[in-house]
N, C-alpha and C positions, 0 to 999 in steps of 0.2 A: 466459476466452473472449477472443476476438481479430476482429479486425475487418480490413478495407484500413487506419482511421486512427486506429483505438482496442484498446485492451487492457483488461478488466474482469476484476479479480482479487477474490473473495469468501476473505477471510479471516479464521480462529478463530486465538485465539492465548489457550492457558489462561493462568490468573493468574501474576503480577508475570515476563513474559517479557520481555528486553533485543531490541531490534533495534535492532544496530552500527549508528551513522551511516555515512551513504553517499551517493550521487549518482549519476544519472545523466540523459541529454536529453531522455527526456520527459517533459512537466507534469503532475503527478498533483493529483488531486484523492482526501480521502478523507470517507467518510461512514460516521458511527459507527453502528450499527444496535443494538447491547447492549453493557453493561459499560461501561469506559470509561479514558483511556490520556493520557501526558505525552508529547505531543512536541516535541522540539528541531529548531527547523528557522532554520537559519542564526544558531546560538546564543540563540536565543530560544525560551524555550518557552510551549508550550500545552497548557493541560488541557483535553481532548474528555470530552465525556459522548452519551449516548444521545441521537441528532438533527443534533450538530455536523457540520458540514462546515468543512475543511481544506484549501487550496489550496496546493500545493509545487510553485514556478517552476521551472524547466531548470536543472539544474547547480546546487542549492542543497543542499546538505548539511542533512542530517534523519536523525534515527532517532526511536524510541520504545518506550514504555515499558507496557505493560499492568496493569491496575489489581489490585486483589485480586481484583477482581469478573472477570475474563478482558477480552477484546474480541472481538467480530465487526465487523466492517469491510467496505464496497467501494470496494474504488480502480479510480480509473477512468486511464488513462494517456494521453495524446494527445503524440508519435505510440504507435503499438505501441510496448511494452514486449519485444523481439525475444528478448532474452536468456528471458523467462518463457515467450514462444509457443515458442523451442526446446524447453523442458523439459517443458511443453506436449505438443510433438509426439512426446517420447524415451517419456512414462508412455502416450500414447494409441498406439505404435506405427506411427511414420510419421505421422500423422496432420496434414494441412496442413491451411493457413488458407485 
């Protein structure tokens, strides 16, 4: 979902899945909702579990790592995440914010 100044992505990601570190401008925030996940975030890592919340500054290189157990997730992105509303809009069929 997408907003004028936010972007809110609800994500499953089954057990022990890699997400490539990366980067980009807006501040995310994540909140673990089940299972639970290693993330590196500006070479430092942290273990999430069920409840954690996660803050990732602008331009900070992060990925992570999903547990045996899978994850579910909400990130939340301030500004919009534009490259996600695109892809967004390509599965909803034009569909704008």
């Amino acid at each position: 979902m997408s907003a004028e100044k936010i972007t809110v992505s609800f994500v499953t990601l089954e057990p022990d899945i890699y997400v490539t570190p990366h980067r980009h401008e807006p501040e995310q925030m994540v909140i673990v909702n089940d299972g639970a996940c290693d993330f590196m975030v500006d070479g430092k890592l942290y273990h999430l579990e069920e409840g954690d919340v996660l803050i990732i500054p602008s331009n900070v290189a992060h990925g992570n790592y999903s547990s045996e157990r899978g994850l579910r997730m909400i990130e939340v992105f301030s500004p919009p995440r534009y490259d996600l509303v695109e892809k967004l809009q390509t599965i909803m069929g034009g569909w704008k914010t």
